[in-house]
gemmi code that builds the backbone of each chain (N, CA, C; Angstrom):
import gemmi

chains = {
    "A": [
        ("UNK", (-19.363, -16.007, 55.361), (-18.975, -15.863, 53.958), (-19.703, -14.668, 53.341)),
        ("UNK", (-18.908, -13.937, 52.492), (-19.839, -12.696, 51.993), (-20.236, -13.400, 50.393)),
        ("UNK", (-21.545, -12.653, 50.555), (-22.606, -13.480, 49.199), (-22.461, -12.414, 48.355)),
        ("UNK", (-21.892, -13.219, 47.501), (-21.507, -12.561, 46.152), (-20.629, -13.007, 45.070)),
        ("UNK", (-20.258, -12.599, 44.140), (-19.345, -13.193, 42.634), (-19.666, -12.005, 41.912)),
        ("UNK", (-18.171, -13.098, 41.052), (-18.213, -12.098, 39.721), (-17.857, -12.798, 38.573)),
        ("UNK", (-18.589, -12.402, 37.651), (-19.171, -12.944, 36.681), (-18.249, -12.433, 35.001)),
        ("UNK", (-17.943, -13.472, 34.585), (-17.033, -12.566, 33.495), (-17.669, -12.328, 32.331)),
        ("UNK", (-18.582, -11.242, 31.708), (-19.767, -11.609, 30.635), (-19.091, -11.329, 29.268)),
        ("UNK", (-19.025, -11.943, 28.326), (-18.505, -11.843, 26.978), (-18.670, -10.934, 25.926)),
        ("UNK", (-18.650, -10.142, 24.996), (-19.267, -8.886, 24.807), (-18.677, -9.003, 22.931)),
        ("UNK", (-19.579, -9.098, 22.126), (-18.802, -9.199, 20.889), (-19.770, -8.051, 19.820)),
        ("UNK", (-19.339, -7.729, 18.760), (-19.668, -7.124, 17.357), (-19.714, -5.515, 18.040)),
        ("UNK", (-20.963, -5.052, 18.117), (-21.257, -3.707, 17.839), (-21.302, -3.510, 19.787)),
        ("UNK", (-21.945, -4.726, 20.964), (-21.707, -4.010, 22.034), (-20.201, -4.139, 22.623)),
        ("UNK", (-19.392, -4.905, 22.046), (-17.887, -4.537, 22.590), (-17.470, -3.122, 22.187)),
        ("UNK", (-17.340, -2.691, 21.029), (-17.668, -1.920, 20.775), (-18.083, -0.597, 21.416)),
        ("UNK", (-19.673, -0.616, 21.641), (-20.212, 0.049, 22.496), (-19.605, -0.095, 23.784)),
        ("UNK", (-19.279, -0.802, 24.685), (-18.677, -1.222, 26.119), (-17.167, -0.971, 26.015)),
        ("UNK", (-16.330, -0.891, 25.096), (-15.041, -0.455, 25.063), (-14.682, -1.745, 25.249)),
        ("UNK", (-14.871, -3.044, 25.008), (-13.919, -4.009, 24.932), (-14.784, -5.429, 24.709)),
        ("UNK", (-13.858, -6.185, 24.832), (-14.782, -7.649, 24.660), (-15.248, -8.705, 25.772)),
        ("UNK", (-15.248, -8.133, 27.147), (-15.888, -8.207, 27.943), (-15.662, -7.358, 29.163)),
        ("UNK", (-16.550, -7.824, 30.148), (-16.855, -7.010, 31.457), (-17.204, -8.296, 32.606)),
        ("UNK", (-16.306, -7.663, 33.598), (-16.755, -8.622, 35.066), (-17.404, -7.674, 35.700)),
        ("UNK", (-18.648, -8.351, 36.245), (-20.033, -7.884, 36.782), (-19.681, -8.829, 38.510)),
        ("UNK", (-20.148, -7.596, 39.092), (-20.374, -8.011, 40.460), (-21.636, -8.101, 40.852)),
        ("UNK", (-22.282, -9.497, 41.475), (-23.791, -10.041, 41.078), (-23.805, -10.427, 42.407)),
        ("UNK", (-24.930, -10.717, 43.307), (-25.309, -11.438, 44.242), (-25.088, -13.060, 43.626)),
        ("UNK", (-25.252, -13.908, 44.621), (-25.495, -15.337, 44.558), (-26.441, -15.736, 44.368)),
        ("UNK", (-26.974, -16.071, 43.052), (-28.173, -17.056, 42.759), (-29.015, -15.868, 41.646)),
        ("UNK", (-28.002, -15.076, 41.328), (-28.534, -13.882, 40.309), (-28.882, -14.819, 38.860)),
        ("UNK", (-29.422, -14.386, 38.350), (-30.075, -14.894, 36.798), (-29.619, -14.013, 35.701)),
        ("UNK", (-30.354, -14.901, 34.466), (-29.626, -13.963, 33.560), (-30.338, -12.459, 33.177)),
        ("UNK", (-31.489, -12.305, 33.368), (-31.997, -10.982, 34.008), (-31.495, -10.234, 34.552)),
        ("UNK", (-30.967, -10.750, 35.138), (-29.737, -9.483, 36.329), (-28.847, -9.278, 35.808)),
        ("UNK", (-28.107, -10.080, 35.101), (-26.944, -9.742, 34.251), (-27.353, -8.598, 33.079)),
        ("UNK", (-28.106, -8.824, 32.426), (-28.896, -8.058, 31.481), (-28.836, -6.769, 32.061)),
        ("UNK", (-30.087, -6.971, 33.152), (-29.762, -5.458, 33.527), (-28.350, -5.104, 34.009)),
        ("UNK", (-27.645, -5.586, 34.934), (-26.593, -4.813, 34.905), (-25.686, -4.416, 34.114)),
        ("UNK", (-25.591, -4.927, 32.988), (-24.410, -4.418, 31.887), (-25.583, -3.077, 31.064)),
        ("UNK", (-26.635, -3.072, 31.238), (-27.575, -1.388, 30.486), (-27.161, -0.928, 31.826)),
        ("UNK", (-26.826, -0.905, 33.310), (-26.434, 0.239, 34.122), (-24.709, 0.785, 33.884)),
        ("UNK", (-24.462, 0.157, 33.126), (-22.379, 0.485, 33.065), (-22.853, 1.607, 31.876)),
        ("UNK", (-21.729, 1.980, 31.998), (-21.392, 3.708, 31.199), (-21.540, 3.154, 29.621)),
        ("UNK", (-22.339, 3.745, 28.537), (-22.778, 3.198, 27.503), (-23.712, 2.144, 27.234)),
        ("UNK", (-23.718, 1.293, 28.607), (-24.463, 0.087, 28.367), (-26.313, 0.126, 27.539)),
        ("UNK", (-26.786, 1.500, 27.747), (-27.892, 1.503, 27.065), (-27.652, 1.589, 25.826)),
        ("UNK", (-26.619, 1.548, 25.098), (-26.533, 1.067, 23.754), (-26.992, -0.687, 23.529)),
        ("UNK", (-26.734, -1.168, 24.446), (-27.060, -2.710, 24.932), (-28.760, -2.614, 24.448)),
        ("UNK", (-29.564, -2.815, 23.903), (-30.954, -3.039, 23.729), (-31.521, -4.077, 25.190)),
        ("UNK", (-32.721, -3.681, 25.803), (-32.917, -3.975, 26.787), (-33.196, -5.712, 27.236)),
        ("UNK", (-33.536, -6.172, 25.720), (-33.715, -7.797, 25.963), (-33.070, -8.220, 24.959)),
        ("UNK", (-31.448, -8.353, 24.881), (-30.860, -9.033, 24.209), (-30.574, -10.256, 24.071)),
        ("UNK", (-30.330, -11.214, 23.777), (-30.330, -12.887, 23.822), (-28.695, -12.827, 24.467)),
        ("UNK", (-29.075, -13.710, 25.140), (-27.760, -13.949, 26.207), (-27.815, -15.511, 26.418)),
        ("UNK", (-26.229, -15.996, 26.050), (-26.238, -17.422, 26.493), (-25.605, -17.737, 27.460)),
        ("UNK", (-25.258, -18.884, 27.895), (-24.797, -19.151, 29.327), (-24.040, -20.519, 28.997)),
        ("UNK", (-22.683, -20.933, 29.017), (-22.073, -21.869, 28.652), (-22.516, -22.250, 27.028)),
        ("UNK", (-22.502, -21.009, 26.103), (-22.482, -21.425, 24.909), (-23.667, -21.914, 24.373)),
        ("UNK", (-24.620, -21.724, 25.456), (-26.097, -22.412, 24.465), (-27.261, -20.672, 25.203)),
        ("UNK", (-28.019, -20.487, 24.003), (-29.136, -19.288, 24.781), (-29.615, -19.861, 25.696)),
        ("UNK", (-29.806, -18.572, 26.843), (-30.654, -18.736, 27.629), (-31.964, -17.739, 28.096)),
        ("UNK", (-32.280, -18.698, 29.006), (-34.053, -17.682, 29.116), (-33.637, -16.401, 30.311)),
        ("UNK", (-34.354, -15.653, 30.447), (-34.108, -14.910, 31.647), (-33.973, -15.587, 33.126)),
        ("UNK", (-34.639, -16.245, 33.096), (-34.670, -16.816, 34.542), (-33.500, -17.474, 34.712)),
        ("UNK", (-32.786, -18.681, 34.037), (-31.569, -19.382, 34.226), (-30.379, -18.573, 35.732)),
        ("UNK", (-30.278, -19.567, 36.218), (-29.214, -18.887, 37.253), (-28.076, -19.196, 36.612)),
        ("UNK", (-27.126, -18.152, 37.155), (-25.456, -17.917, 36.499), (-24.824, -18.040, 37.846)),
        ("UNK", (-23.962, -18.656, 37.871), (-22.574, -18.694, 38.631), (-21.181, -18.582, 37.944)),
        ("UNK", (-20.449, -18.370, 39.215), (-19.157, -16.786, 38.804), (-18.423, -18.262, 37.672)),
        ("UNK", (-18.795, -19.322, 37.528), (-17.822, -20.714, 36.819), (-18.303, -20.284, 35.082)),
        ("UNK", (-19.566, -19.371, 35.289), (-20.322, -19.719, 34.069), (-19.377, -18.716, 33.234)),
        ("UNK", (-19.310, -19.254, 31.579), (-19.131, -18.520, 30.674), (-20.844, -17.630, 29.938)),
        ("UNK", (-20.728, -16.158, 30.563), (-21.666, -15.486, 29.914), (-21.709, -14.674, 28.837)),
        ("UNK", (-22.460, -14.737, 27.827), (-22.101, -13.967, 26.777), (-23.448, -13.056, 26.435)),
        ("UNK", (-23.173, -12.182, 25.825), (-24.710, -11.207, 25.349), (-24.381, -11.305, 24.000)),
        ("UNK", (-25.289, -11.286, 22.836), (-25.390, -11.942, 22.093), (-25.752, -10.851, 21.102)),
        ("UNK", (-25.239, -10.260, 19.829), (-25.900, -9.018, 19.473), (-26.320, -10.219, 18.464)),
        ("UNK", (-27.798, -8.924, 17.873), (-28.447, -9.634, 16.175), (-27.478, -10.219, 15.601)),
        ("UNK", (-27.354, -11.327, 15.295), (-26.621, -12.204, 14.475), (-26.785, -12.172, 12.864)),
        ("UNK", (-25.610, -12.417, 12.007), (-25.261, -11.687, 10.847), (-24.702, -12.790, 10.208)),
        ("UNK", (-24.686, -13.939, 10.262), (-23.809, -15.076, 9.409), (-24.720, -15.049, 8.543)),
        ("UNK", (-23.834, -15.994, 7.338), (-24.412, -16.170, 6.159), (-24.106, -15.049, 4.967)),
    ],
    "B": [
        ("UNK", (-21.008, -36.091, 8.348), (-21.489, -34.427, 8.365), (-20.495, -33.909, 9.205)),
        ("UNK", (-20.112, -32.811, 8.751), (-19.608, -32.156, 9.135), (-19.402, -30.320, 9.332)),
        ("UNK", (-18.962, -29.734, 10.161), (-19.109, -28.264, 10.097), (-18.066, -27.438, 10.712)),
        ("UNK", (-17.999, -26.502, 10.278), (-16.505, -25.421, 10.979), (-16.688, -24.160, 10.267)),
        ("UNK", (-16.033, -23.591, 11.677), (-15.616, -21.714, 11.176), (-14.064, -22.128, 10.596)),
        ("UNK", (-14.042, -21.065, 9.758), (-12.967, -21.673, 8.822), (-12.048, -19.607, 8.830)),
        ("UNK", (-11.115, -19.709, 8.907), (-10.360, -18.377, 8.784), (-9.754, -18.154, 7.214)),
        ("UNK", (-9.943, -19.104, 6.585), (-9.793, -19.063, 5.415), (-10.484, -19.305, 3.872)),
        ("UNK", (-9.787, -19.329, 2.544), (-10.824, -19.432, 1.814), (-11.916, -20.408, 1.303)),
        ("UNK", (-13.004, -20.655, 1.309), (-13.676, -22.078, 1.046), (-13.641, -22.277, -0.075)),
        ("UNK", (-13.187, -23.455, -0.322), (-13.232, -24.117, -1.384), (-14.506, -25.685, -1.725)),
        ("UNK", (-15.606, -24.558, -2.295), (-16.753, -25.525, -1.970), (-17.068, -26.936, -2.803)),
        ("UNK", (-15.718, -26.738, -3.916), (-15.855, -28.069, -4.461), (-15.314, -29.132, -4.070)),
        ("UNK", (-14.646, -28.972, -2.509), (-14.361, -30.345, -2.005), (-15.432, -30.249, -0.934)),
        ("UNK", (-16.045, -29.223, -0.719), (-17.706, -29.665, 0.138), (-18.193, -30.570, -0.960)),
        ("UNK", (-18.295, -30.739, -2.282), (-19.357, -31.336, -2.497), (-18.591, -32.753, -2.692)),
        ("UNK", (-17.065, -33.262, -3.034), (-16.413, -33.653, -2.851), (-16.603, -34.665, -1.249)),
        ("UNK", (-16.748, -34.187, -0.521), (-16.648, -34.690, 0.637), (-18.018, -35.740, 1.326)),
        ("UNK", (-19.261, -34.834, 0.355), (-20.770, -35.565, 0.836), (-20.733, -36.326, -0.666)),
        ("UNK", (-19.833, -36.956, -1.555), (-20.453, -37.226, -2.663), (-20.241, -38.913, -1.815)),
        ("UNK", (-20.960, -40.061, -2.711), (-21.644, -41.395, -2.227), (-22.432, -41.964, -3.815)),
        ("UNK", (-22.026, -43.330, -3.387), (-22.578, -43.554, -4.539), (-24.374, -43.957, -4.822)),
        ("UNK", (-24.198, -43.878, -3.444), (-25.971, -44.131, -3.331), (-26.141, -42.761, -3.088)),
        ("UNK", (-25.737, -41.430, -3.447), (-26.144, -40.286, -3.056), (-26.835, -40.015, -4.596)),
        ("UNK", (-27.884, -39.833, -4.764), (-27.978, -39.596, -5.895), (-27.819, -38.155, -6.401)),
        ("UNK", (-28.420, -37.484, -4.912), (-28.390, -35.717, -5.406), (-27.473, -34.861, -4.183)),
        ("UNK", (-27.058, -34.262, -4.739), (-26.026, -33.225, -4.080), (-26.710, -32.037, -4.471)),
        ("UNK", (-26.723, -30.886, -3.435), (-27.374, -29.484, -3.259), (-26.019, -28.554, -2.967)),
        ("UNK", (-25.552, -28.029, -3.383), (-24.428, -27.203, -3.142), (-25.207, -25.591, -2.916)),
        ("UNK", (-25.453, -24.843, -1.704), (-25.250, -23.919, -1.415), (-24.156, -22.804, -1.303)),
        ("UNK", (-23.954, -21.770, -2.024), (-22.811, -21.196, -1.662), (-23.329, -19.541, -1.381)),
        ("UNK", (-22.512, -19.067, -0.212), (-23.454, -18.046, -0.209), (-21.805, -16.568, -0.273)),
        ("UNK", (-21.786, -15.463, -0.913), (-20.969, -14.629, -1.184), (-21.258, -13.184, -0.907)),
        ("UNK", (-19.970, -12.357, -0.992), (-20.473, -11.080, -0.679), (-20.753, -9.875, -1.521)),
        ("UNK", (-21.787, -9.702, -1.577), (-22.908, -8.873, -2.471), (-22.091, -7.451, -2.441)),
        ("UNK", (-22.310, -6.712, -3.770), (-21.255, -5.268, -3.738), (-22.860, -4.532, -3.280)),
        ("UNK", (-23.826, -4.667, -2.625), (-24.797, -3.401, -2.172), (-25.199, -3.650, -1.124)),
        ("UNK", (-26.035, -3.057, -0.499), (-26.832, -3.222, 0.946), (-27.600, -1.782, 1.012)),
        ("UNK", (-28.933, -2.011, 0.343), (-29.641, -1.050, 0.275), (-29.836, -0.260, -0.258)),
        ("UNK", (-28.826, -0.287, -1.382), (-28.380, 0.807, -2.217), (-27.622, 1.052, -2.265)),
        ("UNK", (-26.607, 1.014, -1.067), (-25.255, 1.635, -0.496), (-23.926, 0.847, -1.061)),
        ("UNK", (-23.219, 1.371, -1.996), (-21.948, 0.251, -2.169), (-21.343, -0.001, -0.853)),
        ("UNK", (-21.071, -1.363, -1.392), (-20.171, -1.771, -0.446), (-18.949, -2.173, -1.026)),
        ("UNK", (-18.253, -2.264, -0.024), (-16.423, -2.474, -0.639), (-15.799, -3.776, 0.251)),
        ("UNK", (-16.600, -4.176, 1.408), (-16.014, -5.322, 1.588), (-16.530, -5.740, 2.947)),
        ("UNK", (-16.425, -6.846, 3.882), (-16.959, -7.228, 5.320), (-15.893, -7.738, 6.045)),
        ("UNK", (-15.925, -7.847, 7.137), (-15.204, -8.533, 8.392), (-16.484, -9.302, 9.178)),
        ("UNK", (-16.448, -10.460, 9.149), (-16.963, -11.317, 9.699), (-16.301, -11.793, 10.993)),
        ("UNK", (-16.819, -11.949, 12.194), (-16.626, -12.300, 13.199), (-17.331, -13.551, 14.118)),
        ("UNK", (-17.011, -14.099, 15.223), (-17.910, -14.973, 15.337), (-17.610, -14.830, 16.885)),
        ("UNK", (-18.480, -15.647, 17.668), (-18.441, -16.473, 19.274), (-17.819, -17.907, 19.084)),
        ("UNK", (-16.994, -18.094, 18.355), (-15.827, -19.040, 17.667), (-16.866, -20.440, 18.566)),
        ("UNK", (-16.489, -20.661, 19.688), (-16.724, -21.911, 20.296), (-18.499, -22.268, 20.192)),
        ("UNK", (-19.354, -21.046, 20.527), (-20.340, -21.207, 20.530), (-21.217, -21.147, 18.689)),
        ("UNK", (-20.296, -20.926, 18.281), (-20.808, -20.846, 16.913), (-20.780, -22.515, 16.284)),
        ("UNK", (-19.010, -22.377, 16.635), (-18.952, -24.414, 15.989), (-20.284, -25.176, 16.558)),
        ("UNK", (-20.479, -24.521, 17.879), (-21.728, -25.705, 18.602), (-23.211, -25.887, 17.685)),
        ("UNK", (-23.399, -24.334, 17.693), (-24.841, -24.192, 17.402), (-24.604, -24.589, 15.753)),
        ("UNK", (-23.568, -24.442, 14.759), (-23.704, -24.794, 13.411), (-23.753, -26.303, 13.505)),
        ("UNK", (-22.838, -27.501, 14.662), (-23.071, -28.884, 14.531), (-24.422, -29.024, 14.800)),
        ("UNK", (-25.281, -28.616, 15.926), (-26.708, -28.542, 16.369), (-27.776, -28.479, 15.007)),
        ("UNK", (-27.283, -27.581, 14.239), (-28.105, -27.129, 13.087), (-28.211, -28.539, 12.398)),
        ("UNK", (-26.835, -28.650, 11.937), (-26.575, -29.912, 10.944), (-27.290, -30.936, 11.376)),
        ("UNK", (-27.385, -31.396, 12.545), (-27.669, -32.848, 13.086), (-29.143, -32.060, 13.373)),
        ("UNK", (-30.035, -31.093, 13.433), (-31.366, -30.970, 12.869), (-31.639, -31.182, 11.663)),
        ("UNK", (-31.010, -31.134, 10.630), (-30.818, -30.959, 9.216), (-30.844, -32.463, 9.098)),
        ("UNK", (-30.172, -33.306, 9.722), (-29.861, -34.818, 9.159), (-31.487, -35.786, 9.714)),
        ("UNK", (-31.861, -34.781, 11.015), (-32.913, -35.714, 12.047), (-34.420, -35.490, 10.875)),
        ("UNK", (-34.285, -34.414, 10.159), (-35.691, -34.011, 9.550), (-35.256, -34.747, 7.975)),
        ("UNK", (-34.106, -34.926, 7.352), (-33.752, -35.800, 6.200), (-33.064, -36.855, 6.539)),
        ("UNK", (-33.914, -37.894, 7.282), (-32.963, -39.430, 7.317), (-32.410, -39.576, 6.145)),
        ("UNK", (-30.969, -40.120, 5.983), (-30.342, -40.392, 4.977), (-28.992, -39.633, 4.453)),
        ("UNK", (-29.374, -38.381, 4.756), (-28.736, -37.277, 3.763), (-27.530, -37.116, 4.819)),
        ("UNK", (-26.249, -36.176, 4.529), (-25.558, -36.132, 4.780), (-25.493, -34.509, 4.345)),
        ("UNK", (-24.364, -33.677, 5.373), (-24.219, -32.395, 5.065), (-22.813, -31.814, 5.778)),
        ("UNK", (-22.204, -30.920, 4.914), (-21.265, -29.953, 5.186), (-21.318, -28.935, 5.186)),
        ("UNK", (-20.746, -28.147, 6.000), (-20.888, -26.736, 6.009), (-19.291, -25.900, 6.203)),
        ("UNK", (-19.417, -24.644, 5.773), (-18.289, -24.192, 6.481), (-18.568, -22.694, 6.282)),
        ("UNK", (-18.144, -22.131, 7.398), (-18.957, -20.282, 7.794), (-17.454, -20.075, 7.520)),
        ("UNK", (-16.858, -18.568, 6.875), (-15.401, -18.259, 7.000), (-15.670, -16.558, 7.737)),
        ("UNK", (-14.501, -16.494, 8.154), (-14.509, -15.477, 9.205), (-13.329, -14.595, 9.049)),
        ("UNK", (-13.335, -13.019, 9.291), (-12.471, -12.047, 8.654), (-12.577, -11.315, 8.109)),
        ("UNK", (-11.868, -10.819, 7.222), (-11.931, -9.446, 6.113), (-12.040, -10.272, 4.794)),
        ("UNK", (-13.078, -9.879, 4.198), (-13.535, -10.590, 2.739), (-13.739, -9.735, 2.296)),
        ("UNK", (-13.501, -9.317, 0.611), (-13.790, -8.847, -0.427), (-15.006, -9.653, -1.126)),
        ("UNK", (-15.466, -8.304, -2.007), (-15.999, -8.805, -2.967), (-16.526, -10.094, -3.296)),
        ("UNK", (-17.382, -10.644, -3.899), (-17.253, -12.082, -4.422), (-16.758, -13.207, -3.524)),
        ("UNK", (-16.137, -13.120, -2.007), (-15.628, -14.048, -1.611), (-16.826, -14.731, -1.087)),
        ("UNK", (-16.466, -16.318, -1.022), (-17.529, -17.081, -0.100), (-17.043, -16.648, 1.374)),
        ("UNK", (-18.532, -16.469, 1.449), (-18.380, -16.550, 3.346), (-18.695, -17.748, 3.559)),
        ("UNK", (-20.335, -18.432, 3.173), (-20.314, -20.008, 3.770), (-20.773, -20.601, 1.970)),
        ("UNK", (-20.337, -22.011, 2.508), (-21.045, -23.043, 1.526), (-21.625, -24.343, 2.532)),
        ("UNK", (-22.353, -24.832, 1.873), (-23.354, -25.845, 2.131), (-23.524, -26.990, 1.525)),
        ("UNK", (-22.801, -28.174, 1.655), (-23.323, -29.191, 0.699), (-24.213, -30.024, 1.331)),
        ("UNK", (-25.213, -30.538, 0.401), (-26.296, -31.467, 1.627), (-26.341, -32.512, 0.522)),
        ("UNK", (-26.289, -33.963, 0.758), (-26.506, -35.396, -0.154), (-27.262, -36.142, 0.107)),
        ("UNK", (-28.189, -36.812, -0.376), (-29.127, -37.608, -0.165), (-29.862, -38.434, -1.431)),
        ("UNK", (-30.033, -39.515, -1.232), (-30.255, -40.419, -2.139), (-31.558, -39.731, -3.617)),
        ("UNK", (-32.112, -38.791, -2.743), (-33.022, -38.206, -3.358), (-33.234, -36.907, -3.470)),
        ("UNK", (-33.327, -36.138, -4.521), (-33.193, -34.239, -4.045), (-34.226, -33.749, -3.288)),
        ("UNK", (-34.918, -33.931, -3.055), (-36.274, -32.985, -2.386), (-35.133, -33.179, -0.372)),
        ("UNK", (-34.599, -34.171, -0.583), (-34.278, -34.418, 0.882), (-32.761, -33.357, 0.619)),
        ("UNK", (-32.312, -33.722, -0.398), (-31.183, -32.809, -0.655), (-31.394, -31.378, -0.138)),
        ("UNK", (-32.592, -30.781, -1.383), (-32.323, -29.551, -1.147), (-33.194, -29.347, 0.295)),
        ("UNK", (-34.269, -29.738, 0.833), (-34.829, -29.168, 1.995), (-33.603, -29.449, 2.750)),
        ("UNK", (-32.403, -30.135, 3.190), (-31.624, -30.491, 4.289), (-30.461, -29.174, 4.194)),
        ("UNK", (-30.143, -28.731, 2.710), (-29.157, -27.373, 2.357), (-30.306, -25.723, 2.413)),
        ("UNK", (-31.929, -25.964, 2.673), (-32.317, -25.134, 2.800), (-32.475, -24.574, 4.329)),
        ("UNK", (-32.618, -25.908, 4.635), (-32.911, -25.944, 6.448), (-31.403, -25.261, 7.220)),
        ("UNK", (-30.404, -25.478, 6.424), (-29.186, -25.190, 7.364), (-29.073, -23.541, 7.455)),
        ("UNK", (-29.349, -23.267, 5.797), (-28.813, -21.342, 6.035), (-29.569, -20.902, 6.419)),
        ("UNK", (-31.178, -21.110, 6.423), (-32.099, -20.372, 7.110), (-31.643, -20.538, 8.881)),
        ("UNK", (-31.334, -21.541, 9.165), (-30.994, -21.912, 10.699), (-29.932, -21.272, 10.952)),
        ("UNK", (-29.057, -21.268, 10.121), (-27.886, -20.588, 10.653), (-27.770, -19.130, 10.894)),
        ("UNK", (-28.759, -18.266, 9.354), (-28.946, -17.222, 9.615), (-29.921, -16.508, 10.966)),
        ("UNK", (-30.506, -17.925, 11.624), (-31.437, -17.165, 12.438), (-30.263, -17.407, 13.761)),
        ("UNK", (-29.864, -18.283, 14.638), (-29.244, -18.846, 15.211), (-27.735, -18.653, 15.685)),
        ("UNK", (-27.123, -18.470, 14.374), (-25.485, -18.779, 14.532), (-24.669, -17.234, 14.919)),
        ("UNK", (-24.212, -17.264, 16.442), (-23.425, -16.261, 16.528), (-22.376, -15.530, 15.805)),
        ("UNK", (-22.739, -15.406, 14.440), (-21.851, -14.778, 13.486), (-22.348, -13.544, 13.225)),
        ("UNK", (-21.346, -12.238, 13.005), (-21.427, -11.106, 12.946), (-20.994, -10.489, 11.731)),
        ("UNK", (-21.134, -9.383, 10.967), (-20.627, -8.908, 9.916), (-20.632, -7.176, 10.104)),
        ("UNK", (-19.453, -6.489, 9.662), (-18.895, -5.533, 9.675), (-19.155, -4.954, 8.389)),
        ("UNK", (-19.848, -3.969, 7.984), (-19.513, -3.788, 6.435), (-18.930, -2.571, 6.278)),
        ("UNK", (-17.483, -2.676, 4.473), (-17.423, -1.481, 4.844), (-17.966, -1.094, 3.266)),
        ("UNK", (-18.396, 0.453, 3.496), (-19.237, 1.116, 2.672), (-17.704, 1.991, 1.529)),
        ("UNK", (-18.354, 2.433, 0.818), (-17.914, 3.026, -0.158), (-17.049, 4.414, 0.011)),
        ("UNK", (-18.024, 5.078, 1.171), (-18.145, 6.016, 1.837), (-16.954, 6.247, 2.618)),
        ("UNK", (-16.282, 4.919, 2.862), (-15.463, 4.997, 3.671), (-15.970, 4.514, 5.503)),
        ("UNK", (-17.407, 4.731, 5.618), (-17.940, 4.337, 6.873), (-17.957, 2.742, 6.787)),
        ("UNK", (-18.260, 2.396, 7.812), (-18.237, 1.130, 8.514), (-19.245, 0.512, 9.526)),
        ("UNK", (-20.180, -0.463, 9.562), (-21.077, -0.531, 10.303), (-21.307, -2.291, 10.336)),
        ("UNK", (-21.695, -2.067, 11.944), (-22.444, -3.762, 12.027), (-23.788, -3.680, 11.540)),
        ("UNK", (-23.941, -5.094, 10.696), (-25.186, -5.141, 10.019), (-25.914, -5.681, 11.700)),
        ("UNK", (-27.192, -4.677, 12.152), (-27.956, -5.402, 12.453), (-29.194, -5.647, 12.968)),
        ("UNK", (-29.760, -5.617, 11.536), (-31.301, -5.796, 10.463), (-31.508, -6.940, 11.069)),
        ("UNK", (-32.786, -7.154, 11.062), (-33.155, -8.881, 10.789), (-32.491, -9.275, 9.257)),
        ("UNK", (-32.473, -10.312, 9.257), (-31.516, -10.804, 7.852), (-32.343, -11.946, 6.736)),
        ("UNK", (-33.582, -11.435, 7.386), (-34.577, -12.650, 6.272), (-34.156, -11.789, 4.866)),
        ("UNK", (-35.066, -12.654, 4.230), (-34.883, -12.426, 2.639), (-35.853, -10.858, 2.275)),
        ("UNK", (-35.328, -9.786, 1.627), (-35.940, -8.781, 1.282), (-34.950, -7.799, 2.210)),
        ("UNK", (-34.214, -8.321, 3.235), (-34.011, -7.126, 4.193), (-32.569, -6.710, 3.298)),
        ("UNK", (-32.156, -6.778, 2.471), (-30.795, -6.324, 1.741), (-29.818, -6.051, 2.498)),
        ("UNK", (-29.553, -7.608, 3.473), (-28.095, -7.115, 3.726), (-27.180, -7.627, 3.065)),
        ("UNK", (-26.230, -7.067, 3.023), (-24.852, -7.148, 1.833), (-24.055, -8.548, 2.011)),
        ("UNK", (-23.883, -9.731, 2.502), (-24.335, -11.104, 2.491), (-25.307, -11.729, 2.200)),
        ("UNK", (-26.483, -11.146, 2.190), (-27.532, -12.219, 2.509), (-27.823, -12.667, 1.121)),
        ("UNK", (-27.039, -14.231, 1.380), (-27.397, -15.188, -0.033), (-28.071, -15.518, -0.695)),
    ],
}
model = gemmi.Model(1)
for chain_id, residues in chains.items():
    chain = gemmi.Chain(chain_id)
    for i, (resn, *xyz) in enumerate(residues, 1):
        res = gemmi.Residue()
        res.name, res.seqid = resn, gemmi.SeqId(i, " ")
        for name, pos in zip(("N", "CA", "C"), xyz):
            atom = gemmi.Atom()
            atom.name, atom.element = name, gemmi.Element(name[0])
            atom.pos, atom.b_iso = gemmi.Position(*pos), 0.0
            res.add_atom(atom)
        chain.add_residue(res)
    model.add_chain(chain)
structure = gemmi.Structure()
structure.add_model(model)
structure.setup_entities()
């Protein structure tokens, strides 16, 4: 079996935006975290508009860096939040 | 208790409508609208956006913190989302409880939570004709053109 996935990460306000749309599928090893995701969306074209430790959730609730992601997970990056 | 992103206009007098009780003695009505400045800078209007699914979550999460720290009280909320003018409500807040101190700490606890927390976004547009995502920290003093 070849080790690997892909990951569909969610992308809203100012980095869709920045990224040209409202998300991106990331090609990740198996057992990648949300660290890795992080970094890989600052290596895509614009992505250093992405700030380097942005809050990223994982099935709708934040998560820490370490958390592992699989290709089932809904990932999202999370810009400064503005309600209210 | 209850909570929702709403695509339309709030009408916060059936929030208070909705938490009123007759053992409620005090009702806290929060309403929060959109400010014509941000820094100085006119503004002419916002687009609010959200993480729709993850937003409903984390605003019920809020609420049912809001209810666990005021046994008793009861609360509504509703965030609206889109192109708003002027003066429009973006959210209101009703919180009820037999007693106000539980009232208002349970309607203070929600917008501070929500503003720190809730995947909601705002677009503003300037006078200028430019357009920008607000995104300041949004405590109190930072003048963004929502902040209630």
């Amino acid at each position: 079996m070849a080790s690997g996935m892909t990951v569909r990460v969610l992308l809203f306000a100012s980095y869709a935006d920045a990224l040209g749309g409202p998300e991106v599928l990331l090609d990740l090893p198996d057992g990648a975290r949300v660290g890795d995701v992080r970094a890989r969306v600052r290596s895509l074209a614009s992505g250093k508009r992405v700030p380097e430790r942005p809050l990223v959730a994982v099935n709708q609730r934040y998560a820490s860096d370490d958390q592992v992601v699989s290709a089932s997970d809904e990932v999202a990056i999370i810009p400064p939040v503005a309600g209210g | 208790m209850r909570t929702a992103i709403v695509d339309r206009p709030i009408d916060a007098a059936k929030l208070i409508a909705e938490v009123s009780a007759t053992h409620h003695g005090a009702t806290v009505l929060f309403v929060g609208s959109v400010r014509d400045v941000n820094d100085g800078e006119p503004v002419t209007g916002l687009d609010y956006s959200a993480y729709g699914a993850m937003a409903e979550r984390e605003l019920r999460t809020i609420a049912e913190e809001a209810l666990m720290r005021c046994p008793g009280s009861d609360v509504v909320m509703e965030h609206r989302i889109g192109a708003l003018e002027l003066g429009d409500v973006s959210v209101a807040i009703a919180a009820a409880h037999p007693h106000r101190g539980e009232a208002f700490e349970a309607a203070r606890y929600v917008i501070e939570e929500l503003k720190k927390r809730a995947p909601i976004w705002k677009r503003e547009h300037y006078a200028t004709g430019r357009a920008e995502w607000v995104e300041q920290a949004s405590g109190e003093g930072s003048g963004a053109a929502a902040r209630p």
